[in-house]
C-alpha positions as CSV (number, residue, x, y, z in Angstrom):
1,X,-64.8,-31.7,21.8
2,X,-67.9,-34.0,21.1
3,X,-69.8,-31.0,18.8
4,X,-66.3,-30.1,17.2
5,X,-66.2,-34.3,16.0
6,X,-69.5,-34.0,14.7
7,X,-69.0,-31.2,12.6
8,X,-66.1,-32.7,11.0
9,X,-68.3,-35.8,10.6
10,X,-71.2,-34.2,8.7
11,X,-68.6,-31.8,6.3
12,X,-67.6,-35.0,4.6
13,X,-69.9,-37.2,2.7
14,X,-69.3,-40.3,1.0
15,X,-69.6,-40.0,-2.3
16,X,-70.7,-43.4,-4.7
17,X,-68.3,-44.2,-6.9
18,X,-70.1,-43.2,-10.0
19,X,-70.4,-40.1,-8.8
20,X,-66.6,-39.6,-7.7
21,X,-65.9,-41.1,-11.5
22,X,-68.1,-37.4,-12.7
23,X,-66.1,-35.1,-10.4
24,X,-62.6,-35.9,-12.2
25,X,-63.1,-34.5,-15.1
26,X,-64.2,-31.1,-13.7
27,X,-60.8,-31.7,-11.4
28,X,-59.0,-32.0,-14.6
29,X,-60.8,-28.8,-16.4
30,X,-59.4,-26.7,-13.1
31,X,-55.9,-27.3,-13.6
32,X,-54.7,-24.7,-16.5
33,X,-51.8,-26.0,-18.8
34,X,-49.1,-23.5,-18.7
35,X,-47.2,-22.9,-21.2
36,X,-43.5,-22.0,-20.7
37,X,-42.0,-18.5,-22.3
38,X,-39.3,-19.8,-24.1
39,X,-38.2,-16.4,-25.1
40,X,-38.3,-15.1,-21.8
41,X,-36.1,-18.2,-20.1
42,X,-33.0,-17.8,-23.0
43,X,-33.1,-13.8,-21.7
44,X,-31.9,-14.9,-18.6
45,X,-29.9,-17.6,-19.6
46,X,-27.8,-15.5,-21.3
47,X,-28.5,-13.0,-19.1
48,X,-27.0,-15.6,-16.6
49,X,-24.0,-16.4,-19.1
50,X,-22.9,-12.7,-19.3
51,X,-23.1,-12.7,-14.9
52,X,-21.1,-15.5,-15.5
53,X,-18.2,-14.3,-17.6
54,X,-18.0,-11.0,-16.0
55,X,-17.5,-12.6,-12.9
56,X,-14.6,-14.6,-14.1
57,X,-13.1,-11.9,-15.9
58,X,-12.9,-10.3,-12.6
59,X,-11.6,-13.0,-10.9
60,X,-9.2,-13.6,-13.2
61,X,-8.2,-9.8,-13.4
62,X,-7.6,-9.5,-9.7
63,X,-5.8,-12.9,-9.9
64,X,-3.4,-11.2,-12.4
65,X,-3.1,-7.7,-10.5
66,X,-2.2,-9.9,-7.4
67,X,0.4,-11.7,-9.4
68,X,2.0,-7.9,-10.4
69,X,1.7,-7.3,-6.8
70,X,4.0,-9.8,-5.6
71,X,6.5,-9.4,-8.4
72,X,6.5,-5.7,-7.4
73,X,7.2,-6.4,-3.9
74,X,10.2,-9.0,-5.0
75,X,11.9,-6.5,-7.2
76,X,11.6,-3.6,-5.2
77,X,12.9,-5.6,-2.3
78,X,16.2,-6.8,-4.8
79,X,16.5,-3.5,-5.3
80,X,16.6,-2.5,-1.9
81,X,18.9,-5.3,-1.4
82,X,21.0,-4.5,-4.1
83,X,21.3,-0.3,-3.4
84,X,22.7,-1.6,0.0
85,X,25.6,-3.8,-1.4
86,X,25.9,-1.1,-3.8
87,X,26.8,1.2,-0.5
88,X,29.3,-1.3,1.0
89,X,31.1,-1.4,-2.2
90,X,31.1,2.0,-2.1
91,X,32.6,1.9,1.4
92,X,34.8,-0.7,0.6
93,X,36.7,1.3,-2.3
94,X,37.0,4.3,-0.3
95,X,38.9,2.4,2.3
96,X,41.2,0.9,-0.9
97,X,41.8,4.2,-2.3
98,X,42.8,5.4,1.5
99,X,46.3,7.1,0.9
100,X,47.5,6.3,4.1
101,X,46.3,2.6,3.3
102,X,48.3,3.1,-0.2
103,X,51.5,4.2,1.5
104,X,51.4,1.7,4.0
105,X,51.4,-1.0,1.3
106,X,54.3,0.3,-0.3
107,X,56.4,0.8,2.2
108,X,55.9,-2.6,3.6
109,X,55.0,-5.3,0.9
110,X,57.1,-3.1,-2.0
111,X,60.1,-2.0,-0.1
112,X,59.0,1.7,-1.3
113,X,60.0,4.8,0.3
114,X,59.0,8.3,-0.3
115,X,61.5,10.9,-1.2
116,X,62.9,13.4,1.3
117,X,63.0,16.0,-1.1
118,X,61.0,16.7,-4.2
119,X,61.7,18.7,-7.1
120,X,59.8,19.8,-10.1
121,X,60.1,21.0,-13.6
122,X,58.2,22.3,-16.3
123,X,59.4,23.3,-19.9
124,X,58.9,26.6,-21.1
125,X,58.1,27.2,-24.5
């Protein structure tokens, strides 16, 4: 542990301070000034922009096909609903139009009767 804190010790040297003053400059001289590529960056901005709208025009799309979805499901379901009141109707006139239903009616309500005997004639020309 002793020899490891000696080594350390004799890797840094104090430097005077006129001599620290010298080594900033060739500090300085190593960084490199980079410069930006303007042309490059407004690729992908627009590049970025285009992502962008695409993405929303999706979004928006399968917004609207959900929408059409829904209103697809409502109308076929009215229509469902209404084929089945359609069929009761139905149902409902055949038991009106019942003859026996018909006769009963008049008998009753009408003071009707039906003939005993019924005769018919036609015209011959």
């Amino acid at each position: 542990m002793l020899a490891r804190q000696e080594r350390q010790d004799e890797s840094y040297q104090e430097v005077p301070t006129h001599q620290a003053e010298e080594h900033k400059p060739e500090r300085q001289e190593m960084f490199v000034h980079r410069v930006l590529n303007t042309s490059l960056r407004s690729h992908f901005q627009v590049l970025f922009i285009v992502t962008a709208l695409l993405a929303m025009l999706v979004t928006i799309g399968s917004g609207i096909s959900a929408s059409r979805g829904y209103t697809l499901v409502e109308t076929q379901s009215e229509a469902t609903r209404i084929e089945q009141e359609n069929e009761r109707l139905n149902v409902e006139i055949a038991k009106l139009k019942n003859p026996e239903r018909i006769k009963a009616i008049a008998e009753s309500q009408l003071g009707m009767q039906v003939p005993k005997k019924t005769y018919f004639s036609h015209e011959s020309k």
